[in-house]
N, C-alpha and C positions, 0 to 999 in steps of 0.2 A: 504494500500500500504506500504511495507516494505520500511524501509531506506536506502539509498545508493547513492554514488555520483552521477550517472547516474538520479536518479530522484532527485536530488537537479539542475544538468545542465539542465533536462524537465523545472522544474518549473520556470527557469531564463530564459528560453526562452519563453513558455507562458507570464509572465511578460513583457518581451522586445517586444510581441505584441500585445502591452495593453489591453491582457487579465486577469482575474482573478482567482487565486490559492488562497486555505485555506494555512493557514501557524499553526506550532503549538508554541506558548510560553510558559513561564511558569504559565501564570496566565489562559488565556483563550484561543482557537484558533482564529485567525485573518481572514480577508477577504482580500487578499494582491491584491493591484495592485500600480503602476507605480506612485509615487507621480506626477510627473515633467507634466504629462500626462494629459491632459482634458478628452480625451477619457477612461481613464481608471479607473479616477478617480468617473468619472459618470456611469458605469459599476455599479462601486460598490455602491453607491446609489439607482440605478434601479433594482440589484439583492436582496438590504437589505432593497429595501419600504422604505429607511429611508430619511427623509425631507433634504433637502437640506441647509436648517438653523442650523442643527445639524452637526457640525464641525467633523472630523476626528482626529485621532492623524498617524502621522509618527513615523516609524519607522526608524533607523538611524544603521550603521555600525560603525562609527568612527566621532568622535570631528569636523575633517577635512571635511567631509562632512556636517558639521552641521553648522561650519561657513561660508560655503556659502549662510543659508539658515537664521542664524538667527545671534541675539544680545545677548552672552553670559556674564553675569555678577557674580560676587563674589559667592555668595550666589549657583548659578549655580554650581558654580565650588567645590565649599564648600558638596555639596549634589553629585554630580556626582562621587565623591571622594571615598566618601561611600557605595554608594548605587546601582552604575550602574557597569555591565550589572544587571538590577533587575526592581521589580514592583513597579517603578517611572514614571511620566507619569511630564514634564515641561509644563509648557506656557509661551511662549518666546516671545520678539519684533520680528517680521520678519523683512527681510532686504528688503528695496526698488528694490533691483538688484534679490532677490530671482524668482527660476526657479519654485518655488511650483509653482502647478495649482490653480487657482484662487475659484474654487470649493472646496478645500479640506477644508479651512475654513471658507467659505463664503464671500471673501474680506475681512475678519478682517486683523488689524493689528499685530495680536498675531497667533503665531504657536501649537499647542501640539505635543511635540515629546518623544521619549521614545529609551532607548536602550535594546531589551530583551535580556535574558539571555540565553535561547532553542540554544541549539548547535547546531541543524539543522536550525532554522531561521537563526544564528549566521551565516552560513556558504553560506543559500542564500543569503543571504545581501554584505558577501564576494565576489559575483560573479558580483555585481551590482554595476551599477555606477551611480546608484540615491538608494534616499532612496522609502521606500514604505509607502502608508498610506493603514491600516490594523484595521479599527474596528472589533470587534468579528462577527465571522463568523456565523450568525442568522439573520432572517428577525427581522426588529425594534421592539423594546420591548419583543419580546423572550425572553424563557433562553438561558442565553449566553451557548457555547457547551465548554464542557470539554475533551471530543473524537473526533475522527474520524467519529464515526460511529455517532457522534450527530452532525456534521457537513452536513453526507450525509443525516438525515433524516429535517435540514432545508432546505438543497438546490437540494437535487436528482443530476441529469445528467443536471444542469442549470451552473456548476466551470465544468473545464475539468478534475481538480486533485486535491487532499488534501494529502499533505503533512503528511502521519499517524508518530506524534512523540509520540504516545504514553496517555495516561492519564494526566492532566495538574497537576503540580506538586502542585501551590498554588491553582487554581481553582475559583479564586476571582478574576476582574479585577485590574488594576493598580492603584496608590494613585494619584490622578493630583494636583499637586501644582499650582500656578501660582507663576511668579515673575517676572511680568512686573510692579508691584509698591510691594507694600507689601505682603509679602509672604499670602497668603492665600489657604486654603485647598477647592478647588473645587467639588472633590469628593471621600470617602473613599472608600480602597482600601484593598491592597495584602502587602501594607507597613504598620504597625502602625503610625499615623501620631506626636506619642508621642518621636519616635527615630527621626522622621524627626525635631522636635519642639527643642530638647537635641543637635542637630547638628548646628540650626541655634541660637541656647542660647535665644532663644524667643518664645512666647507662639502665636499660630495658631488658628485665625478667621477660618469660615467656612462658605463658600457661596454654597450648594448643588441644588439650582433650578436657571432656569433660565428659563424665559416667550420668550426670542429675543437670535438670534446668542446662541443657548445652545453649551457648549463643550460637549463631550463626556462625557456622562450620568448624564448630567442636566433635562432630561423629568422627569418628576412626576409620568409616568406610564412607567414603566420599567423591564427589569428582568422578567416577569412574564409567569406565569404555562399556563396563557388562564381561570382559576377558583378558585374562590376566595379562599383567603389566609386568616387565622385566627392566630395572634399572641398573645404570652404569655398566650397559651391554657392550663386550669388544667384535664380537662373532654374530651373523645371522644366525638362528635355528629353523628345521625344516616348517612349512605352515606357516611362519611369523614374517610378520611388517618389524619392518627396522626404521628407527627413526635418528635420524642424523641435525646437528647442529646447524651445520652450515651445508649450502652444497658441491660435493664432489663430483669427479667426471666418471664418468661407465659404470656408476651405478646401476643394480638392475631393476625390474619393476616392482619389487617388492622394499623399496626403499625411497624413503619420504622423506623430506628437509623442511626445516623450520626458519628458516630466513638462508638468502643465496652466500652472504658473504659472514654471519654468526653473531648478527648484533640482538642481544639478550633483549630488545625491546620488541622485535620482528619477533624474537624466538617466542614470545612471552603473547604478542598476537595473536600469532597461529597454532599455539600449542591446542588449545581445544581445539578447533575444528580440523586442525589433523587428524589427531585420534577418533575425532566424529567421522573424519573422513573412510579409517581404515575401519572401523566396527563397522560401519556400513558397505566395506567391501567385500565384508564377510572373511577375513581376518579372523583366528583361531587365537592368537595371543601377541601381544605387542613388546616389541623390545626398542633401549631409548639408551646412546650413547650418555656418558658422563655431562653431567651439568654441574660447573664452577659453584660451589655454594656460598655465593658472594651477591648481593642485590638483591633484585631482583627472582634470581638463581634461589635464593633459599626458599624464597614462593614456589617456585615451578617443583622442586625436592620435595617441598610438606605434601602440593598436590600428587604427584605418582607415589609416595607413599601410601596417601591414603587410597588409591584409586588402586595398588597391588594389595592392598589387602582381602581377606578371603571372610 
């Protein structure tokens, strides 16, 4: 679906009755509906299989909407400064008085929110007088979609509309901090969390799992093709898609690259819809050269971790 004003006023009215539209950002596409909503909110848990102990993140328009919803402090304001609109994802105190529905985090006391950068999100959220919670638009533990056309092939004719903004720019999901006590990095991201560490003059714990109340993308098995994944592969094996950094010459057809000359922002693009690419070729199991775990790179590492688990 092309873009244009006319379909940004569709999607705020699907929205306003608490239905659910794909939305696109820059890191990944979202599953948007109605934060303030119970109904809508639970939509989108029924459309994404995904457990209800598994929190969401909102989406946010403006500061001014966000202090109704949460407890903004220093450190917040210190990072938002910098970094938003962009691939930051907060965990906030929620407010006693907050309209969030009581599903989008499970009754916690902590919010996840985020401001995306996507000018067409940017301009639905414009239109709206709540914010939206918008986990990536895939049934749970998928690969998350980087297109339109990977949106339509998790969900068919089950959303009325998906927002097509195009190819996601970063293709990684968001960096989520927390900073309801000490800043700590809950899951890497589409931010390095080594600029986020340089902004708050302090070095970053890392909590990635969680058994009870997970945020978004604390499961253990995540991310994933549907077949098994083989990391810091030297050798093809018989059956298997091999996947390379950069590309090589006379490689054969069972061999896929992630950017031509191995720049970890290309590689970091394309990394989902390759692997969409070879499950769909029918592909029996994936294997992935070495990735530097440095940047960028420790994102791409956490996701084929979780995506080779069984």
């Amino acid at each position: 679906m092309k873009m244009n004003q006319s379909n940004i006023k569709k999607a705020s009215k699907y929205l306003d009755k608490n239905m659910c539209v794909a939305i696109p950002t820059e890191t990944v596409y979202g599953l948007a509906g109605n934060a303030y909503s119970d109904i809508a909110v639970k939509r989108i848990y029924k459309l994404k299989k995904r457990p209800l102990t598994n929190s969401l993140i909102v989406h946010y328009s403006n500061l001014d909407l966000l202090k109704n919803d949460c407890i903004l402090n220093n450190n917040f304001y210190l990072l938002y400064k910098k970094f938003c609109p962009g691939p930051i994802t907060f965990v906030l105190k929620i407010k006693k008085n907050s309209k969030i529905s009581k599903y989008v985090n499970n009754k916690n006391k902590t919010l996840a929110v985020r401001f995306p950068k996507h000018k067409i999100t940017q301009k639905l959220l414009n239109k709206l007088n709540y914010p939206i919670a918008a986990p990536s638009a895939n049934i749970f533990s998928n690969l998350s979609p980087v297109s339109a056309s990977d949106v339509e092939e998790e969900f068919g004719k089950k959303i009325p509309m998906i927002l097509d903004g195009g190819i996601c720019k970063i293709g990684l999901e968001s960096t989520i901090i927390s900073l309801v006590n000490k800043p700590e990095i809950l899951r890497l991201g589409g931010l390095d969390k080594n600029k986020i560490s340089k902004i708050l003059k302090k070095n970053l714990k890392t909590k990635l799992y969680s058994k009870k109340n997970m945020l978004p993308g604390q499961s253990k098995l995540h991310y994933s093709p549907g077949i098994p994944v083989r990391m810091n592969a030297k050798k093809i094996k018989k059956h298997e898609a091999f996947i390379t950094l950069k590309k090589y010459k006379n490689l054969g057809k069972n061999y896929f690259y992630l950017s031509k000359k191995g720049k970890k922002n290309e590689i970091a693009k394309n990394f989902y819809s390759t692997l969409r690419k070879i499950k769909n070729k029918g592909y029996k199991s994936i294997a992935i050269e070495n990735i530097n775990n440095k940047g960028i790179g420790l994102a791409l590492n956490d996701r084929l971790k979780r995506a080779s688990k069984k």
